[in-house]
N, CA, C and O atoms as CSV, one atom per row, in Angstrom:
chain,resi,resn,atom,element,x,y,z
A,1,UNK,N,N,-11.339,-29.403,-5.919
A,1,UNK,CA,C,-11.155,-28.489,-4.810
A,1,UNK,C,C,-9.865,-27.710,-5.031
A,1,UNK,O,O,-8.861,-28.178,-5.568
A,2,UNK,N,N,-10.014,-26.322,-4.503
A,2,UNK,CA,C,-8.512,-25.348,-5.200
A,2,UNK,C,C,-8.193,-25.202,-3.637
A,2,UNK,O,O,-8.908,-25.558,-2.700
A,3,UNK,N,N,-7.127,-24.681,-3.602
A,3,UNK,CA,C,-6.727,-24.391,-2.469
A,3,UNK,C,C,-5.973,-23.070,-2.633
A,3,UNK,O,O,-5.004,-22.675,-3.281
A,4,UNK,N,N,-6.961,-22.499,-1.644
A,4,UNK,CA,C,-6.434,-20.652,-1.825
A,4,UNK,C,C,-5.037,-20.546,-0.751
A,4,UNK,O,O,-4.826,-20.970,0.385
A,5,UNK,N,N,-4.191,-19.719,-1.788
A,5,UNK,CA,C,-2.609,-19.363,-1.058
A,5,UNK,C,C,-3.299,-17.819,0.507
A,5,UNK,O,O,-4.150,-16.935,0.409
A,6,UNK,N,N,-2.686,-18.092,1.303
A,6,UNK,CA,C,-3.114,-16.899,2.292
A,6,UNK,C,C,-2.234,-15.819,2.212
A,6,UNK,O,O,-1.048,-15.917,1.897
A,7,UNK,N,N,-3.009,-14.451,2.591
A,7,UNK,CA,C,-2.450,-13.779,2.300
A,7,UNK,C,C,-1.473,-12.928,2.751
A,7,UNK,O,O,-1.899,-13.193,3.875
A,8,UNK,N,N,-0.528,-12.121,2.973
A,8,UNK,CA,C,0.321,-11.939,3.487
A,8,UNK,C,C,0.279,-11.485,4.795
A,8,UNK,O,O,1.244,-11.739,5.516
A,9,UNK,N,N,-0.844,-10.738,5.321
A,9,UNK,CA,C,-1.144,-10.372,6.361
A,9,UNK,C,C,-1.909,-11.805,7.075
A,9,UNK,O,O,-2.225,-11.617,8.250
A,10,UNK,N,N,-2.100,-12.597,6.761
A,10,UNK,CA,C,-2.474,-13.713,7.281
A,10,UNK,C,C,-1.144,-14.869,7.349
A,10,UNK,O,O,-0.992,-15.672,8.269
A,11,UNK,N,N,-0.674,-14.798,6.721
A,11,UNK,CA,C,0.575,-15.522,6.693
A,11,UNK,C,C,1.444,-15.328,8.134
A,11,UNK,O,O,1.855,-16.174,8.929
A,12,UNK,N,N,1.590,-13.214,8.127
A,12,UNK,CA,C,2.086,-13.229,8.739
A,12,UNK,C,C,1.638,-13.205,10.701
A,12,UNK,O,O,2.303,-13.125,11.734
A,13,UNK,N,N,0.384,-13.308,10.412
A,13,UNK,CA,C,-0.442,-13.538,11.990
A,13,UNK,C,C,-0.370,-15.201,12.282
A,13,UNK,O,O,-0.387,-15.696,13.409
A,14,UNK,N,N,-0.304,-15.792,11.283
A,14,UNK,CA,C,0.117,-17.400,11.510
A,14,UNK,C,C,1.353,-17.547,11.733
A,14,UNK,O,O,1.710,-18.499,12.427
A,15,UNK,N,N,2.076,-16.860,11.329
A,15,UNK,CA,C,4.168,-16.764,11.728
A,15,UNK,C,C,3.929,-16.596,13.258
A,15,UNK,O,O,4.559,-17.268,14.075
A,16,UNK,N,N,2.815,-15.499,13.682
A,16,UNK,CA,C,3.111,-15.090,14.713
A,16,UNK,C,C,2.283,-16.090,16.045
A,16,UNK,O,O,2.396,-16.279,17.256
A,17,UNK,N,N,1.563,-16.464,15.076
A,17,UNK,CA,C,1.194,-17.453,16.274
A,17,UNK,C,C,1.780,-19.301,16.326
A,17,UNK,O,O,1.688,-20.204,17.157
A,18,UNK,N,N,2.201,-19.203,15.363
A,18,UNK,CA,C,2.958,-20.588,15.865
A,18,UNK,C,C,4.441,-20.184,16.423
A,18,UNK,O,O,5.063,-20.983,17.122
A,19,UNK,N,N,4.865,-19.169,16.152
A,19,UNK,CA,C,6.380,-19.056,17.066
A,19,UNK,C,C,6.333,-17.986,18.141
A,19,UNK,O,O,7.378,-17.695,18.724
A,20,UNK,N,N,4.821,-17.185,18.538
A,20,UNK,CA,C,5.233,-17.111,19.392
A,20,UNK,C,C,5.813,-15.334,19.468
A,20,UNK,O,O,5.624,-14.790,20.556
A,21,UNK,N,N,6.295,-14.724,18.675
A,21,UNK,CA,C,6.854,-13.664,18.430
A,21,UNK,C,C,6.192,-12.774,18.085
A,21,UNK,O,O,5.763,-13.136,16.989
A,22,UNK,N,N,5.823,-11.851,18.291
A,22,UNK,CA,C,5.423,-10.675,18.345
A,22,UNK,C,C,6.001,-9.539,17.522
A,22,UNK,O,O,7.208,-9.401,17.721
A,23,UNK,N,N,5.472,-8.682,16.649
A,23,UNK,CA,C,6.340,-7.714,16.491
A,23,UNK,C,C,6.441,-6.502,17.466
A,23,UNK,O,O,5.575,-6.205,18.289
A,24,UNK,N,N,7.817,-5.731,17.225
A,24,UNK,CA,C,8.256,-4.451,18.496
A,24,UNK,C,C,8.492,-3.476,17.164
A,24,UNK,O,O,8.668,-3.729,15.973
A,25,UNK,N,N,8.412,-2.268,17.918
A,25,UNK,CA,C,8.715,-1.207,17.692
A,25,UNK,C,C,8.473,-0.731,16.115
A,25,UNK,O,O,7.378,-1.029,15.637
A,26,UNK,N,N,9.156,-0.212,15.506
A,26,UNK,CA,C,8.780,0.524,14.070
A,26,UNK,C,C,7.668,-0.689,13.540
A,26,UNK,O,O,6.505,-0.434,13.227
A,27,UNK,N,N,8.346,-2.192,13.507
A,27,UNK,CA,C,7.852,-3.632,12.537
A,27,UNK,C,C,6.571,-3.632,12.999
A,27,UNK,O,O,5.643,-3.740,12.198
A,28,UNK,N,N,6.325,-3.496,14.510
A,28,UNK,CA,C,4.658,-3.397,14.999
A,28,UNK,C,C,3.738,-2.087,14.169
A,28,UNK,O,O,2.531,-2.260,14.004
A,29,UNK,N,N,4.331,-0.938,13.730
A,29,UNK,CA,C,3.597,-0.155,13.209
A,29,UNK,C,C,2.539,-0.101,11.713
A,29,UNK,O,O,3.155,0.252,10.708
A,30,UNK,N,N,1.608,-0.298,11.587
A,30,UNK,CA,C,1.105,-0.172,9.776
A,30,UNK,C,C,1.497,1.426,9.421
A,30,UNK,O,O,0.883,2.440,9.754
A,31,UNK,N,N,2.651,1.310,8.679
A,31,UNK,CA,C,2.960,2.262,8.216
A,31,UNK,C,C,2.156,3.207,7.268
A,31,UNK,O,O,2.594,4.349,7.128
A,32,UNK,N,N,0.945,2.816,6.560
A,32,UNK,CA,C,-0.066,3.513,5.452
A,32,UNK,C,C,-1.048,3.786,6.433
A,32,UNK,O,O,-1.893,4.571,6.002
A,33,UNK,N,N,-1.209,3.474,7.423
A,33,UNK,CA,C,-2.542,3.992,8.645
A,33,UNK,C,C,-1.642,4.971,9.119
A,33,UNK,O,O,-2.176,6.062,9.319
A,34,UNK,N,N,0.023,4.877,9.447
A,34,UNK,CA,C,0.311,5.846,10.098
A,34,UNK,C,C,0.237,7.333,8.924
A,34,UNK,O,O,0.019,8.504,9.234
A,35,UNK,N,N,0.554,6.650,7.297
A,35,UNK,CA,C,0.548,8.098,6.676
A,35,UNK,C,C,-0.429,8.685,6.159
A,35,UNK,O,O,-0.396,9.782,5.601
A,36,UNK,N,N,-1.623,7.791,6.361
A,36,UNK,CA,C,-2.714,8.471,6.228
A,36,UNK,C,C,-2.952,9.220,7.242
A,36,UNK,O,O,-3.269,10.354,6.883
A,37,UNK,N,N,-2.930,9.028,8.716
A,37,UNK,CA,C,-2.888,9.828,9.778
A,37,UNK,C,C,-2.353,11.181,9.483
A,37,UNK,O,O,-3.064,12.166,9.283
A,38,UNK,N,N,-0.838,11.168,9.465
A,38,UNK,CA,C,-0.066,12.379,9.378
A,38,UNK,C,C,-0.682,13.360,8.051
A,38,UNK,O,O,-1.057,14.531,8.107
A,39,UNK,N,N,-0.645,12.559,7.021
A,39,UNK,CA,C,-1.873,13.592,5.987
A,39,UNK,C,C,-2.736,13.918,6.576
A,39,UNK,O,O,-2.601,15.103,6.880
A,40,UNK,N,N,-4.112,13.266,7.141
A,40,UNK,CA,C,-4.921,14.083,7.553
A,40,UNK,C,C,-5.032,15.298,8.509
A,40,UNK,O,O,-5.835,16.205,8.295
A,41,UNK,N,N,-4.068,15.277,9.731
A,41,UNK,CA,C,-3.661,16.088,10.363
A,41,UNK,C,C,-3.169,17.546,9.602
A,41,UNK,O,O,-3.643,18.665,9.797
A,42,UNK,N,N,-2.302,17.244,8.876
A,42,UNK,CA,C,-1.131,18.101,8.340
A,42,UNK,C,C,-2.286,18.951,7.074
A,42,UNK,O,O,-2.199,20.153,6.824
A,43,UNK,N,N,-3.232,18.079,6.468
A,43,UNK,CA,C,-3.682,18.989,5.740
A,43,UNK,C,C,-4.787,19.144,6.414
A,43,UNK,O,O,-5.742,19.082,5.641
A,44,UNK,N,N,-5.103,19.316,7.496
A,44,UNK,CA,C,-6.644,19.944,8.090
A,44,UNK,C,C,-6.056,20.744,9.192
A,44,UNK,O,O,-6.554,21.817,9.533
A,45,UNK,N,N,-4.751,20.116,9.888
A,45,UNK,CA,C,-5.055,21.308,10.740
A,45,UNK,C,C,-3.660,22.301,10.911
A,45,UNK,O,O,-3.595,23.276,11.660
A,46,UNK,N,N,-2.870,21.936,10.271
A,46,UNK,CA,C,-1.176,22.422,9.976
A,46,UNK,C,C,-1.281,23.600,8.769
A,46,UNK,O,O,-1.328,24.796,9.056
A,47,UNK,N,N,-1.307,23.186,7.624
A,47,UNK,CA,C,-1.182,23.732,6.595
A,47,UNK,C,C,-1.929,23.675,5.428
A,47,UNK,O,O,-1.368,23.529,4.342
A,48,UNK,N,N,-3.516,23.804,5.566
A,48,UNK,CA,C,-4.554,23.519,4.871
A,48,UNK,C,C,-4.833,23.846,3.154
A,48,UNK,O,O,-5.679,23.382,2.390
A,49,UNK,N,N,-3.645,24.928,2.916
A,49,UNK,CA,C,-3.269,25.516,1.676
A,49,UNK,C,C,-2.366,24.814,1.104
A,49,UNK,O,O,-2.428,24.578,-0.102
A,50,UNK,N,N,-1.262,24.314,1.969
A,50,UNK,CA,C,-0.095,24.056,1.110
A,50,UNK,C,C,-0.589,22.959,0.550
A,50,UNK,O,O,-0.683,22.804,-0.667
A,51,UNK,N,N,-1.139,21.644,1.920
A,51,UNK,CA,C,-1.849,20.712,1.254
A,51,UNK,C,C,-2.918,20.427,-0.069
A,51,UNK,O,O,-3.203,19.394,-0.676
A,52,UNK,N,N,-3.259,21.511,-0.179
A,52,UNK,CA,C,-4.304,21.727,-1.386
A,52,UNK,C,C,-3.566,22.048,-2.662
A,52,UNK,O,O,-3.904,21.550,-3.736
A,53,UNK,N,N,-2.366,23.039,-2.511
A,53,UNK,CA,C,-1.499,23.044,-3.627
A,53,UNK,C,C,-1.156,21.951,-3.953
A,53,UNK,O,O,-1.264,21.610,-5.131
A,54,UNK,N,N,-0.502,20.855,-2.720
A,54,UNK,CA,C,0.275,19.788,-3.627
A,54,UNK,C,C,-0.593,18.583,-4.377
A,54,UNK,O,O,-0.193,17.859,-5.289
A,55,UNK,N,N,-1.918,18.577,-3.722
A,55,UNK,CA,C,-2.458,17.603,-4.020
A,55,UNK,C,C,-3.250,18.406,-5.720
A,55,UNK,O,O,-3.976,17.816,-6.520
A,56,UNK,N,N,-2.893,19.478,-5.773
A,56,UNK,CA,C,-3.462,19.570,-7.140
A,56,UNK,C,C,-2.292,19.505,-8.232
A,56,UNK,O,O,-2.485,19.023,-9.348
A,57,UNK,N,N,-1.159,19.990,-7.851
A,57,UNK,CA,C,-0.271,19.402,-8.706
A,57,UNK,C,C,0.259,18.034,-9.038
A,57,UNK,O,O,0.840,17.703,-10.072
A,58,UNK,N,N,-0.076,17.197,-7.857
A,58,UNK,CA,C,-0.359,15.692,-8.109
A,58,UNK,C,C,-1.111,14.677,-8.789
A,58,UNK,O,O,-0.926,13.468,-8.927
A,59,UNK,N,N,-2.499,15.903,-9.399
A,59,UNK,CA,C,-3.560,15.201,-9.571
A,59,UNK,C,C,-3.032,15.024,-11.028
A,59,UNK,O,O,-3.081,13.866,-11.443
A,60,UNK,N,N,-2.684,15.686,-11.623
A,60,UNK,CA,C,-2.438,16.318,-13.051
A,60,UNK,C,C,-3.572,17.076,-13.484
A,60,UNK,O,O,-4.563,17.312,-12.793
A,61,UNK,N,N,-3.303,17.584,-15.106
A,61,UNK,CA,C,-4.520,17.841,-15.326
A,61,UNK,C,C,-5.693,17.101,-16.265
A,61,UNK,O,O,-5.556,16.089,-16.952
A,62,UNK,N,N,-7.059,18.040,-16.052
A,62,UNK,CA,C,-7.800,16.982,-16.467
A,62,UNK,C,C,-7.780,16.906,-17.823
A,62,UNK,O,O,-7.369,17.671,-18.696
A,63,UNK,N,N,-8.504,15.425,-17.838
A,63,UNK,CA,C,-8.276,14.288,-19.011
A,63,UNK,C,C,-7.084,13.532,-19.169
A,63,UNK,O,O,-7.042,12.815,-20.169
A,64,UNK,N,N,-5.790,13.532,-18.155
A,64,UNK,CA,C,-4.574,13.100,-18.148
A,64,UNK,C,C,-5.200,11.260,-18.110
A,64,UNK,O,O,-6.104,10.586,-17.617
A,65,UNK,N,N,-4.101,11.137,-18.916
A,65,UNK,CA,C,-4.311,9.102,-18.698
A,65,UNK,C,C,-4.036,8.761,-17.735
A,65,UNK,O,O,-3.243,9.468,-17.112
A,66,UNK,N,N,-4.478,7.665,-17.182
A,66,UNK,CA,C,-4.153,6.723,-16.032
A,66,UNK,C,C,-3.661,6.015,-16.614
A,66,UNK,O,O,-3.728,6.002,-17.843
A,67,UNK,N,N,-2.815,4.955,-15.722
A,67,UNK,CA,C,-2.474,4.100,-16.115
A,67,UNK,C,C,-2.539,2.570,-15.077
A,67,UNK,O,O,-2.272,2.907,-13.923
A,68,UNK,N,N,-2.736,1.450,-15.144
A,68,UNK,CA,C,-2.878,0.540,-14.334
A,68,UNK,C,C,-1.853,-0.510,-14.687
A,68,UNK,O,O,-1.806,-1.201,-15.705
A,69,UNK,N,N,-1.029,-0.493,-13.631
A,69,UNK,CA,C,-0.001,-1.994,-13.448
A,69,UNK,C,C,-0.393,-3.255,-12.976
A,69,UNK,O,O,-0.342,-3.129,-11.753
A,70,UNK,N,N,-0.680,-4.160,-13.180
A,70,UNK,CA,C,-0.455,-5.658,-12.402
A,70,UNK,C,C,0.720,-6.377,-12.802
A,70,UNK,O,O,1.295,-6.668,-13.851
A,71,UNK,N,N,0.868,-6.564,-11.480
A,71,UNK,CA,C,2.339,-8.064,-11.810
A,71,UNK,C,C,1.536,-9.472,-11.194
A,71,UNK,O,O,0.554,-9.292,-10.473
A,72,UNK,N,N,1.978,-10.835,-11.499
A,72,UNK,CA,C,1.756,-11.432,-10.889
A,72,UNK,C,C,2.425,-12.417,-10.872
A,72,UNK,O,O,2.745,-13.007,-11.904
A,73,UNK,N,N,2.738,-12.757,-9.793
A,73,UNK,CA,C,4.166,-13.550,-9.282
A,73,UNK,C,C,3.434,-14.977,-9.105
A,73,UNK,O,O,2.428,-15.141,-8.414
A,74,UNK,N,N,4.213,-16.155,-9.965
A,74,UNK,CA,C,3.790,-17.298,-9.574
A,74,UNK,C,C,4.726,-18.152,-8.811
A,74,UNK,O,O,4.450,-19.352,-8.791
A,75,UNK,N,N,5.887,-17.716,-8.117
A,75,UNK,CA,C,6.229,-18.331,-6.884
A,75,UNK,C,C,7.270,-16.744,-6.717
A,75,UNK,O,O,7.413,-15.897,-7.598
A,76,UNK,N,N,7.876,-16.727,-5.321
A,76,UNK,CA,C,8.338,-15.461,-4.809
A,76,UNK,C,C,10.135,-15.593,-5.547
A,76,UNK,O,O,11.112,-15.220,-4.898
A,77,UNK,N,N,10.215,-16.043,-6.631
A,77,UNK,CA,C,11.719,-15.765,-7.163
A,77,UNK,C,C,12.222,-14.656,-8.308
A,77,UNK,O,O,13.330,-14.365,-8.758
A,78,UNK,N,N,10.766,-14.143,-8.574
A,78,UNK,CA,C,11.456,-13.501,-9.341
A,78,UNK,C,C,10.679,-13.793,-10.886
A,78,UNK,O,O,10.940,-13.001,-11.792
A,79,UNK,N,N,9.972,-14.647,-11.088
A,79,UNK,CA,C,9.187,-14.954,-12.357
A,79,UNK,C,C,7.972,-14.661,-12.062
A,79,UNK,O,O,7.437,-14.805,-10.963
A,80,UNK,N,N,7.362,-14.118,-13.325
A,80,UNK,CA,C,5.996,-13.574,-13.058
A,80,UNK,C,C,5.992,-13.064,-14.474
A,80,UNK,O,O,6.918,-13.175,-15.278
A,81,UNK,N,N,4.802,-12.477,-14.674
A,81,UNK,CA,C,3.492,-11.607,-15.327
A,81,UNK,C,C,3.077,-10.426,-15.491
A,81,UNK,O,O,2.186,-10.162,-14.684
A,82,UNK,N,N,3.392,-9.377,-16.360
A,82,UNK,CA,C,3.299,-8.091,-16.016
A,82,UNK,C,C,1.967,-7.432,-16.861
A,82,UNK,O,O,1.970,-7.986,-17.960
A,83,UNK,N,N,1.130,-6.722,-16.801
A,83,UNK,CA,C,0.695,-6.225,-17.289
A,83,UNK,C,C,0.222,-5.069,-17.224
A,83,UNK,O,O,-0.113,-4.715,-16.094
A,84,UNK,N,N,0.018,-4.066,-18.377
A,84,UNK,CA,C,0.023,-2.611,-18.406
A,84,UNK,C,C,-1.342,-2.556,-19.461
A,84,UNK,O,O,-1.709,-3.123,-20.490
A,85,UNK,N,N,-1.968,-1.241,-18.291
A,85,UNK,CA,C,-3.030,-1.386,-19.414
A,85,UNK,C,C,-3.265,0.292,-19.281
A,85,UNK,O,O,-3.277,0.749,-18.138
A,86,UNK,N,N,-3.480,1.361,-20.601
A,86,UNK,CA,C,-3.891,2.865,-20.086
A,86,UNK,C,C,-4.874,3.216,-20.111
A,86,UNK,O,O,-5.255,2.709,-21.166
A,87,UNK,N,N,-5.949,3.925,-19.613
A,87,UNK,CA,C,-7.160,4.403,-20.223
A,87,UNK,C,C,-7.214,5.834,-20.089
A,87,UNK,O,O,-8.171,6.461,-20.543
């Protein structure tokens, strides 16, 4: 039998329910729901051009490599596993 580590967003709803504490203000917010929000807004109904410029100079151009990172941390100090791979 393995025993799966939980994950951080579960970790931290178990912090919150055995002590009790709640998060306030900014710490209560998911910050990537909030910036996906503000993107979608900003490029649909603000500035529908500029947004289109930047996201094409972001994209690069085509046939550009990707590249993919993993790390993987086998306890939270600082030791771990890196790997790089391009295609």
């Amino acid at each position: 039998m393995t025993l799966r580590r939980p994950s951080t967003g579960q970790a931290e709803i178990m912090n919150q329910t055995l002590t009790g504490k709640l998060p306030t203000g900014w710490d209560a917010i998911d910050k990537a729901q909030l910036a996906k929000v503000i993107w979608g807004i900003f490029s649909t109904y603000i500035a529908p051009e500029v947004a289109q410029k930047l996201t094409s100079k972001v994209s690069g151009p085509p046939g550009a490599t990707r590249e993919l990172n993993l790390v993987l941390n086998g306890d939270f100090k600082g030791v771990g596993i890196s790997f790089a791979a391009q295609f």
